[in-house]
DRENKEBA-793839 format. One line per 3 residues: number of its first residue (from 1); for each residue x, y, z of C-alpha. Coordinates in steps of 0.5 Angstrom, whole numbers. Example, Ala and Ser with C-alpha at 12.3 -4.5 7.8 and 13.67 -1.06 7.14 Angstrom:
<votis>
1) 25/-9/16; 27/-2/14
</votis>
This chain:
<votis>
1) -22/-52/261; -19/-58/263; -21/-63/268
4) -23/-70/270; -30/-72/268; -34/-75/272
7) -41/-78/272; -46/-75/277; -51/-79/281
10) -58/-77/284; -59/-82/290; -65/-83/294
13) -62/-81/302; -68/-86/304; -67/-92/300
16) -61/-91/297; -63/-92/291; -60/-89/285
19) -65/-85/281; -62/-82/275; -54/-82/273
22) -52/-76/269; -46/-75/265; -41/-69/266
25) -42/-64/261; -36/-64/256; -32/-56/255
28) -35/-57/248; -42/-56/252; -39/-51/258
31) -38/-47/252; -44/-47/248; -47/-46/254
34) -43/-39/256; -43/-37/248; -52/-37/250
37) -51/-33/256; -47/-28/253; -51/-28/246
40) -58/-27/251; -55/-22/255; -56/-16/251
43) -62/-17/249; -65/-20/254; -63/-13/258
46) -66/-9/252; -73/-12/254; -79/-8/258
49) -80/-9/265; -87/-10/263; -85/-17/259
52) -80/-20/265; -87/-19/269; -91/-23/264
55) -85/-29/264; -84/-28/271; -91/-30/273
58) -92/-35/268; -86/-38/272; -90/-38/279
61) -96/-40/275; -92/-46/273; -88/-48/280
64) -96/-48/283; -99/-52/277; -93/-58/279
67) -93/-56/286; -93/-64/288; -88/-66/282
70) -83/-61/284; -83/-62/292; -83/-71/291
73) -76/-69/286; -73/-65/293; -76/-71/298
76) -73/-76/293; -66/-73/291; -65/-70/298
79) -70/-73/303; -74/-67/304; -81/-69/308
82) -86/-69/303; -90/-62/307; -84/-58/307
85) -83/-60/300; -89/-57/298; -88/-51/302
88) -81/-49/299; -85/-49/291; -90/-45/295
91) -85/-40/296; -81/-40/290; -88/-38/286
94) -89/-32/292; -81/-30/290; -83/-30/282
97) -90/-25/283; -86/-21/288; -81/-18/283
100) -86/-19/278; -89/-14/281; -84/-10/285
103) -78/-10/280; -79/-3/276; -81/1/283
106) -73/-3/286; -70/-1/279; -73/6/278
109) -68/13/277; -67/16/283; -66/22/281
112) -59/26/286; -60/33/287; -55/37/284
115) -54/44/281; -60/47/279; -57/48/271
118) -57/40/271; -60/34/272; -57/29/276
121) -60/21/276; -58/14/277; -59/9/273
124) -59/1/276; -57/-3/269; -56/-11/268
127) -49/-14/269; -50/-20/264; -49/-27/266
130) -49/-29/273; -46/-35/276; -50/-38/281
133) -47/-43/286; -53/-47/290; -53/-52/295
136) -58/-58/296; -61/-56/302; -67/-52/299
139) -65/-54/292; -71/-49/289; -72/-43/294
142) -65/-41/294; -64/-42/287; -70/-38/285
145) -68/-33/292; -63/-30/286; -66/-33/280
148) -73/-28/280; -69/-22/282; -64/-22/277
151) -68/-24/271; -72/-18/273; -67/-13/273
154) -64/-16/267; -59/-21/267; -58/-28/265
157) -57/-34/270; -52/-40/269; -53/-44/275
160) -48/-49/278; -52/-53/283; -51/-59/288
163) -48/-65/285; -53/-69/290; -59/-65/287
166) -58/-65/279; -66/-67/277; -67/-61/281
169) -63/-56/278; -66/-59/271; -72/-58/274
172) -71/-51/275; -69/-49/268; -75/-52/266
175) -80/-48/270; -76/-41/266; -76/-45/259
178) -83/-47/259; -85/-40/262; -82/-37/256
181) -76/-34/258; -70/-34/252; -66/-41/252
184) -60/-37/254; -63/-33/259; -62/-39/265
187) -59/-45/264; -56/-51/269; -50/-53/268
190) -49/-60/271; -41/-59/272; -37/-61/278
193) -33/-56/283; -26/-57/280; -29/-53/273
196) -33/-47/277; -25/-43/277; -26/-44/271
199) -32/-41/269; -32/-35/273; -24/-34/269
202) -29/-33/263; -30/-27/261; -37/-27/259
205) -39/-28/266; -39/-21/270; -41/-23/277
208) -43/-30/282; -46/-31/287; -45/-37/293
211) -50/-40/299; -46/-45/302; -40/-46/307
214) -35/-41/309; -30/-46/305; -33/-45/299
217) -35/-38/300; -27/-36/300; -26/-40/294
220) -31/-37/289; -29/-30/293; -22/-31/292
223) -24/-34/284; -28/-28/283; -23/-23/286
226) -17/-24/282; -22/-23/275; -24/-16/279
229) -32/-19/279; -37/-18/285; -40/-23/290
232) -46/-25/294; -44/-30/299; -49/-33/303
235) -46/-38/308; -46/-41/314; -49/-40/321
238) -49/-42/329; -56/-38/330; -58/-35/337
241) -64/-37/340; -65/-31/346; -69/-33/352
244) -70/-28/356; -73/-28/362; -81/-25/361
247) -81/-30/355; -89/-33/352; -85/-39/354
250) -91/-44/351; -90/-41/344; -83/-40/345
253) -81/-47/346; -85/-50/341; -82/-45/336
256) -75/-46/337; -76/-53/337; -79/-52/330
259) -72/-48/328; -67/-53/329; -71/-58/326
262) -74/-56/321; -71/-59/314; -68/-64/318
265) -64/-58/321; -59/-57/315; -61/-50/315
268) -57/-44/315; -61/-40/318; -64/-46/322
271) -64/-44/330; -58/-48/334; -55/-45/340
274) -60/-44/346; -59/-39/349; -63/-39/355
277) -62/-34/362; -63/-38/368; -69/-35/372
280) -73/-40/366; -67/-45/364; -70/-51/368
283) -77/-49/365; -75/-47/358; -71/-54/358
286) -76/-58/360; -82/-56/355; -76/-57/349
289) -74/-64/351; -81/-66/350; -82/-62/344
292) -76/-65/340; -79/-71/343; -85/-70/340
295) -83/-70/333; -85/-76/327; -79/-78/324
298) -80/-83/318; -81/-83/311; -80/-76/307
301) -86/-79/303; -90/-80/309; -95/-74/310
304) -94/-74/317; -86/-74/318; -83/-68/321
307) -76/-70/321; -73/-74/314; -67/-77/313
310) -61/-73/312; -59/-72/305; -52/-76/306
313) -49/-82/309; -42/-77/310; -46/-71/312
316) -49/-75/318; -43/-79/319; -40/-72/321
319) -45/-69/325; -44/-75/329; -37/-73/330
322) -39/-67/333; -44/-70/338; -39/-75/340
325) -34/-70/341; -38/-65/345; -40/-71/350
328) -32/-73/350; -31/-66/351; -35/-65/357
331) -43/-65/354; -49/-68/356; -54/-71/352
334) -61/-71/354; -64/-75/348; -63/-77/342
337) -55/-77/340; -54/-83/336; -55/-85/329
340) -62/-88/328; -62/-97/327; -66/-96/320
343) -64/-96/313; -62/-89/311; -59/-83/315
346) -63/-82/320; -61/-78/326; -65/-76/331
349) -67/-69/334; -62/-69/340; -60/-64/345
352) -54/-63/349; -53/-59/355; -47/-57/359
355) -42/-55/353; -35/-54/355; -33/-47/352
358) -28/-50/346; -33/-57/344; -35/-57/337
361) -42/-56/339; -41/-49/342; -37/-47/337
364) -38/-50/330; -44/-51/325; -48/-57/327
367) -52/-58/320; -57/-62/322; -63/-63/328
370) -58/-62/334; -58/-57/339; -54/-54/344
373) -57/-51/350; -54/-46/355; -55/-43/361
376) -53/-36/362; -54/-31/368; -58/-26/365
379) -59/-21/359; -53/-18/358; -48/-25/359
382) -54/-27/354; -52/-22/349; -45/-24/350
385) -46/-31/349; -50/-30/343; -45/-27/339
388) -39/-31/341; -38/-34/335; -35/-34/328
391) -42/-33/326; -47/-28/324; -52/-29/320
394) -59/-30/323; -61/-29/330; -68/-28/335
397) -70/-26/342; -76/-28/345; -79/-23/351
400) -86/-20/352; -83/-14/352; -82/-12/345
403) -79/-5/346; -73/-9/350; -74/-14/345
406) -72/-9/340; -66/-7/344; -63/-13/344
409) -64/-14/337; -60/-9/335; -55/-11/338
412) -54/-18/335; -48/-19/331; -51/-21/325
415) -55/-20/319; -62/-22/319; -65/-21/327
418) -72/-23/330; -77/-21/336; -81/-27/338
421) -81/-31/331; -75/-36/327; -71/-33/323
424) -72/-34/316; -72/-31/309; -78/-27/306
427) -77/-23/300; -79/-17/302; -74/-16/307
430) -66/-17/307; -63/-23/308; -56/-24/308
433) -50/-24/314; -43/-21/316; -38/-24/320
436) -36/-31/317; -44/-32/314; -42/-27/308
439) -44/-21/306; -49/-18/301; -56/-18/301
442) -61/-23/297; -68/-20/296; -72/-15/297
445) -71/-7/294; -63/-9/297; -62/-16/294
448) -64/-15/287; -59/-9/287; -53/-13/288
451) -52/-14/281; -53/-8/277; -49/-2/275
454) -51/4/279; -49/8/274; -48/16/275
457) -53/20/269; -51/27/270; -55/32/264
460) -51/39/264; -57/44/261; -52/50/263
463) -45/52/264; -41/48/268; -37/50/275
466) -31/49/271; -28/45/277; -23/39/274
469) -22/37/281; -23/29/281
</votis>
């Protein structure tokens, strides 16, 4: 398992300050931490629903006991406002107490009618050790979004977490240690990309899942691939926002102003093309521009800061490019649009308009509170405009009539669809996409069965058919 080793820094995108330095782990620790994953596995698979219940809610208990501790780590390591820091334990405590209470209902037998001598069922079993490969934007949630779910149905976690956020990932594997959770059963291994291939070449790791970019996602799939071992990717997105003409347009345009900058818009899901019909256009565009105007952006710790900092130099540097290459292209931009003049990696919410078809604003993923407006004619070029992207993982329509908003829903290309509310996750529904935005699903009945063995369980109790036909 060679490699170059390095030190890992937690730095302050607000400050620049170093918070704390981490040093690589050596092959010697990579492998003492396989060897506890597979040591654990076996009879971690054995214990009851009823314990995994009792230790799931111990972890909830937990995450809401050191709410504040936890959300000012996420402000500090990646420059979450303070607020939405709070939120996002909030919501991983909510996830634990879900499978607490419904993994044993998702997991039961089903039974499978089958020939009247014999009893037919499927059984969904554990895997073993699951590699989890998480991004820094919700350092806590998109972790536990796996983490809950697949220690409920019987499998052990290794995580692989963003270099930016190790406290984060240590922080993590605390909650489930200081729940009671077997040393094994999650574990955090601080380790930099180029080691990951060979983790998941390891054969104690039976399965891996990804959130993160299109690139990363080829790279663990093929990874994963060629060992034969099933993936769950979650990766990025251009998100819709469908304005039609008959749209709540006050509640419409306070809430899409709230999706492209929430988490300082570096969210997956977050809404970052505006498709808007043009009865409305005019009207829409001006109710926007004063929202994403309205917003505090300033210290995460300040309670009343809406929009941080970025979570890197490099990460606003590249979404700069992109706005500059859209104006360049032909956009206008009707405010925001230049880095902010203060320390640290702020940028501003910025709305651009007049995209030309080719302009990375329309056909790129803008990580960050940026977002591209377009005017189309009517509800079927809305359509076609909403789903013109290599994209699909969230997309909303805003409409007083639910019935056409249900419609239109069904016909987005993607993965997690909504009528009159922002996309986001919920663990008791679905979350996943298609097209370039992954594929399986996290959460709910659906995500927790992702990384299970469906195993046929037929019983004979007479005589067979005899049929030797495959």
């Amino acid at each position: 398992m060679a490699g170059l080793s390095y030190t890992m820094e937690s730095v302050n995108p607000a400050t620049g300050e170093t918070i704390e330095t981490y040093d690589e782990p050596s092959d010697e620790d990579v492998e003492a931490t396989l060897r506890r994953a597979d040591e654990t596995a076996g009879a971690w698979a054995e214990t009851s629903f009823a314990e995994r219940r009792s230790l799931l809610e111990a972890a909830a208990e937990i995450l809401r006991e050191r709410t504040d501790e936890y959300a000012e780590l996420m402000t500090e390591e990646m420059g979450k406002p303070i607020t939405q820091g709070r939120s996002e334990v909030e919501k991983c405590a909510w996830v634990c107490d879900y499978y607490a209470e419904r993994a044993e209902e998702h997991l039961q037998d089903e039974i499978v009618g089958a020939e009247s001598e014999a009893r037919a069922l499927v059984s969904y079993e554990p895997l073993g050790p699951v590699l989890a490969v998480m991004p820094w934007n919700f350092p806590f949630w998109q972790v536990f979004r796996f983490a809950a779910p697949g220690l409920a149905a019987g499998n052990v976690g290794i995580l692989k977490h963003a270099s930016n956020v190790p406290g984060c990932a240590l922080a993590i594997e605390e909650v489930f240690r200081d729940a009671g959770f077997p040393d094994g059963a999650f574990q955090s291994l601080l380790v930099g990309s180029d080691k990951i291939e060979d983790v998941l070449d390891d054969d104690r790791v039976r399965a891996a899942t990804l959130t993160g970019s299109s690139g990363a996602g080829r790279a663990i799939s093929q990874a994963a691939g060629k060992n034969l071992k099933k993936t769950v990717l979650e990766l990025g997105g251009s998100d819709p926002f469908v304005v039609l003409e008959d749209a709540p347009m006050e509640q419409t345009v306070e809430t899409a102003a709230w999706a492209r900058v929430q988490n300082t818009g570096q969210s997956c899901i977050a809404a970052k093309r505006f498709v808007v019909v043009e009865d409305v256009y005019e009207e829409f565009l001006d109710g926007f521009v004063g929202e994403m105007e309205s917003f505090t952006v300033g210290d995460p710790t300040d309670e009343d800061t809406d929009v941080g900092p970025m979570a890197r130099e490099d990460l606003m540097d590249d979404l700069h490019e992109q706005v500059r290459a859209s104006v360049d292209a032909g956009a206008e931009v009707l405010t925001g649009g230049e880095p902010m003049d203060r320390e640290g990696p702020y940028y501003p919410p910025t709305v651009l308009v007049d995209i030309p078809e080719d302009a990375p604003a329309a056909t790129e993923e803008l990580f960050g509170p940026v977002a591209s407006v377009f005017r189309v004619a009517d509800e079927e070029e809305a359509v076609e405009k909403a789903n013109d992207t290599r994209f699909g993982l969230g997309a909303s329509v805003w409409t007083e009539d639910l019935d056409r908003g249900e419609r239109f829903a069904r016909r987005f290309e993607a993965g997690c669809t909504f009528v009159n509310e922002m996309v986001k996750s919920d663990p008791r529904v679905p979350f996943g996409g298609v097209k370039d935005s992954g594929y399986g699903r996290e959460l709910s009945r659906h995500g927790i069965r992702e990384f299970v063995n469906r195993k046929t369980i037929w019983v004979q109790h007479g005589a067979g058919s005899g049929t030797l036909v495959e």
